[in-house]
N, C-alpha and C positions, 0 to 999 in steps of 0.2 A: 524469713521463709514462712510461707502459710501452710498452719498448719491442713491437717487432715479434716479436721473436724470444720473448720473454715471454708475451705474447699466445697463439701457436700451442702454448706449453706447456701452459700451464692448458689450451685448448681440450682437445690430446689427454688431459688429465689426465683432465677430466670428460667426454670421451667414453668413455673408456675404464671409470670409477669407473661409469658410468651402466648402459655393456652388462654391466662383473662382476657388477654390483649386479639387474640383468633375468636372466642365467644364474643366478643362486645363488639367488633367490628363484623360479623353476619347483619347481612341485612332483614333487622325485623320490624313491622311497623309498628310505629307507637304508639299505645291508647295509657291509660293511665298505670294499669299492670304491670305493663311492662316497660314502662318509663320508670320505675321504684327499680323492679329487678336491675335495669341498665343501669341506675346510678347507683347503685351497689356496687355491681359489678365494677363500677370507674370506680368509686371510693377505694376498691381493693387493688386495685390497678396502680391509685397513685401513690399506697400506700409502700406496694412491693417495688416501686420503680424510687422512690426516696430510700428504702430501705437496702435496696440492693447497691444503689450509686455510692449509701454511705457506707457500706461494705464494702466497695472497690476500692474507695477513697482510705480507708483505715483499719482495713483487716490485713494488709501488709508490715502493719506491728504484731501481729497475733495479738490481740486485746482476748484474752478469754472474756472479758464481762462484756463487751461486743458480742463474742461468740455465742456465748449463752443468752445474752436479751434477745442476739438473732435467729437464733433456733426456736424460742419460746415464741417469738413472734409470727415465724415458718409455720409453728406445728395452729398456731390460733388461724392463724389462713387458712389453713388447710382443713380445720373446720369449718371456717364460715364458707369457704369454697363449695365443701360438700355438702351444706346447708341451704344453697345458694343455687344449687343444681336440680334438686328437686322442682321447681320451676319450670327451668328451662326443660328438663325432661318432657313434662307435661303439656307444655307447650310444643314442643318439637312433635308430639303424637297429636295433639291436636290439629295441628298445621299440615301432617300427611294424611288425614281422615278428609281433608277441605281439596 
């Protein structure tokens, strides 16, 4: 049985895989700027999409030390995510002033 605490990881895992995965594929052109931001953005992409698949794959033991490296690793995405947005922000305002 999986636990509770397992559950809410995957959740944010594929929430999170779902929104990088909707921001990287908008269509923006590329110059050097935003060719860094975009492979960023993929780096945390394939990061969440290995981490989530190895979740499906053996969080059906309840491995707590799974559990917990996967939350630890949730909660670090979800800074660089937010770190990661400021950018895009910037660019999104610059893009409606054009």
């Amino acid at each position: 049985m999986i636990s509770d605490i397992a559950k809410s990881v995957l959740f944010l895992n594929f929430v999170f895989l779902v929104f990088l995965l909707l921001v990287y594929v908008r269509k923006i052109k590329f110059n050097k700027e935003k060719q860094k931001f975009l492979f960023g953005l993929l780096f945390m992409v394939i990061i969440l999409m290995v981490q989530t698949f190895y979740g499906i794959l053996y969080v059906m033991q309840a491995n707590e030390l799974f559990v917990i490296t996967s939350a630890l690793l949730t909660v670090g995405l979800a800074g660089l995510l937010t770190a990661e947005l400021a950018p895009l922000k910037r660019y999104l305002r610059e893009y409606k002033k054009k």
